[in-house]
C-alpha positions as CSV (number, residue, x, y, z in Angstrom):
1,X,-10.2,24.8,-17.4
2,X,-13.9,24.9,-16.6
3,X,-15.2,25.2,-13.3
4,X,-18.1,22.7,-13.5
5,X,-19.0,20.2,-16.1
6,X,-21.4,21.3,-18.6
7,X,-23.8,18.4,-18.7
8,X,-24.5,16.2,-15.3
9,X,-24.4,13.0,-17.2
10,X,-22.1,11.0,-19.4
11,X,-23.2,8.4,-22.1
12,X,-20.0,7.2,-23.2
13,X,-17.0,6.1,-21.7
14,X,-13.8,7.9,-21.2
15,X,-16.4,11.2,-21.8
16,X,-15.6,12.4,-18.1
17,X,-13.0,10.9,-15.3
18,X,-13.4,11.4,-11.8
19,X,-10.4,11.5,-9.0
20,X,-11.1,10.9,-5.5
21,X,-9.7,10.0,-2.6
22,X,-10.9,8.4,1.1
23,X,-8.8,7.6,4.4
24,X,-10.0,4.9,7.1
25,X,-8.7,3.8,9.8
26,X,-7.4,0.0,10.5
27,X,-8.4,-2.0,13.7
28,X,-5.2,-1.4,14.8
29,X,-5.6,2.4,14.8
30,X,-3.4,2.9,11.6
31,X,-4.9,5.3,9.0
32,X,-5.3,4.1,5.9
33,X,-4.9,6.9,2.7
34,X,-6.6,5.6,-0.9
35,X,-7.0,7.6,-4.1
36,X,-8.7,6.6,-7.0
37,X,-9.9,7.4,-10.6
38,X,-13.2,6.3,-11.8
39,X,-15.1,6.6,-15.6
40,X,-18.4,8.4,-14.8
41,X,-20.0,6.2,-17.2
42,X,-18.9,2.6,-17.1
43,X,-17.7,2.9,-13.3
44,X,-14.9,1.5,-13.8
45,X,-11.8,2.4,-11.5
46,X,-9.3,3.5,-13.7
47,X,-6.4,3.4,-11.4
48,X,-5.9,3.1,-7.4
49,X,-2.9,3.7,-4.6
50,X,-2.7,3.0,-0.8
51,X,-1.0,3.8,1.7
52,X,-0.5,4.9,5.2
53,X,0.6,8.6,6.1
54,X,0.6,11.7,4.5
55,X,-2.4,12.4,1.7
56,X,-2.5,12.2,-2.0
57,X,-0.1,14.5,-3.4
58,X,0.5,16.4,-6.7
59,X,3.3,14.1,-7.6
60,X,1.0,10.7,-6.8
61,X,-2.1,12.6,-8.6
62,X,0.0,12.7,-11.7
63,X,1.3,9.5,-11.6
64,X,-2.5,8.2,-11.3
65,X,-3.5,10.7,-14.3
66,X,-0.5,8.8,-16.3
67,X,-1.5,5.8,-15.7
68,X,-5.2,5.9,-16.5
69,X,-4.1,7.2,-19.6
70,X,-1.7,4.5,-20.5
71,X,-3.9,1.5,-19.1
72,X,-7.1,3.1,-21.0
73,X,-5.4,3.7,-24.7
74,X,-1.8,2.2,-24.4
75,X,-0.5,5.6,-24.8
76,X,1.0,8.7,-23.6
77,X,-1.8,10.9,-24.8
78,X,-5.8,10.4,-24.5
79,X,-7.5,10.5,-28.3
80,X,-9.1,13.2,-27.3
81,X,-10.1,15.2,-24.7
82,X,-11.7,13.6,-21.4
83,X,-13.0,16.1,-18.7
84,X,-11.1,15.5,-15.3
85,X,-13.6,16.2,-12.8
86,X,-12.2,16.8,-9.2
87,X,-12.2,18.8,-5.9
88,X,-10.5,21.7,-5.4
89,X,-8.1,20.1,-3.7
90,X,-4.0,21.5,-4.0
91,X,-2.8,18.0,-5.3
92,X,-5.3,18.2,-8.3
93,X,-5.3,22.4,-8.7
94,X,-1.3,22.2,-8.5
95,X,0.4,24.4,-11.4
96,X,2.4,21.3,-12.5
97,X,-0.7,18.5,-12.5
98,X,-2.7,20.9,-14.7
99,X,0.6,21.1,-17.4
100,X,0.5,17.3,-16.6
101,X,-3.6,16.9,-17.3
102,X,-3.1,19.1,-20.5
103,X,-0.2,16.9,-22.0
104,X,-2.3,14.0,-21.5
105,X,-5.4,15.7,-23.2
106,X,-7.0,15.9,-19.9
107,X,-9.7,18.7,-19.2
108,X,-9.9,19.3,-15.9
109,X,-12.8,20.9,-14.3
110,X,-13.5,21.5,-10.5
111,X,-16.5,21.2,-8.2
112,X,-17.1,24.1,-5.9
113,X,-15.9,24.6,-2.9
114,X,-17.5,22.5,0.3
115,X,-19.8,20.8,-2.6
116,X,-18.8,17.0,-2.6
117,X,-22.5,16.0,-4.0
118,X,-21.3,17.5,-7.2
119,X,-19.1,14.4,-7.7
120,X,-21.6,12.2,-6.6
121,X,-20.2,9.2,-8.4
122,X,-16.9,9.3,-6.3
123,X,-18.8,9.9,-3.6
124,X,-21.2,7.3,-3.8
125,X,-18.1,5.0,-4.4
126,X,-16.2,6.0,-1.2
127,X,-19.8,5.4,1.2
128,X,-20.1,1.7,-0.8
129,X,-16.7,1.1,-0.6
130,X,-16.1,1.5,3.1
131,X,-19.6,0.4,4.2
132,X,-18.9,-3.2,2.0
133,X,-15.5,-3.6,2.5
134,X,-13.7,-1.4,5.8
135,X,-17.0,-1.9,8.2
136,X,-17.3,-5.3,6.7
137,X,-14.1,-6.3,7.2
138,X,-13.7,-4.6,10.7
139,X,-16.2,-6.4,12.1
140,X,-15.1,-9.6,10.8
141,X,-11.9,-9.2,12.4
142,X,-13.2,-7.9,15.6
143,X,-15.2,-11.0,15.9
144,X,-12.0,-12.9,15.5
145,X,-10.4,-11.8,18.3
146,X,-13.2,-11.6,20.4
């Protein structure tokens, strides 16, 4: 397991995946928990959950890892190995998601500590996603009720 990636960019897809995750919170004060994986080349998310209460854990990280897998190649297994970029963070660094990873021919590979501009393609994601869509949306319904 590396800790960085050796090369900043990808050319190809399924070269380098990146896991993420973002909370908001709903008009109503409810806080909103998403986690996502995204193909550093083509953009494309991968795989997504939602929900409300408690974080991503190492259970739902593997689950998402699965199911990338299985919605990118139809299989169990990647074809070959795919660099699994991610934060430090426990539910990706846990002992049983990196036995997980390596099953699926996953390489992961953390960014350091306190460093979120070295995924900048998840974090790009998270600032469109909730300026288009949570902002967006809040004010729409504000306006509603107003």
């Amino acid at each position: 397991m590396s800790r960085v990636a050796e090369t900043l960019g990808v050319t190809r897809s399924n070269r380098r995946w990146c896991p993420d995750g973002l909370e908001f919170t709903c008009w109503n004060g409810g806080i909103v928990r998403m986690a996502f994986i995204i193909d550093a080349c083509d953009r494309e998310i991968l795989v997504w959950m939602a929900g409300a209460g408690a974080g991503i854990s190492s259970s739902d990280a593997r689950d998402m890892m699965l199911q990338a897998v299985e919605s990118r190649f139809g299989t169990l297994r990647a074809p070959h190995a795919i660099e699994h970029l991610s934060d430090n963070g426990s539910a990706y660094t846990a002992k049983d998601t990196l036995g997980v990873a390596a099953a699926l021919k996953l390489a992961p590979c953390f960014t350091p500590v306190a460093s979120p501009e070295s995924n900048g393609l998840c974090e790009a994601f998270v600032k469109t996603f909730k300026r288009d869509y949570v902002r967006s949306a809040s004010t729409r319904a504000m306006k509603r009720l107003s």
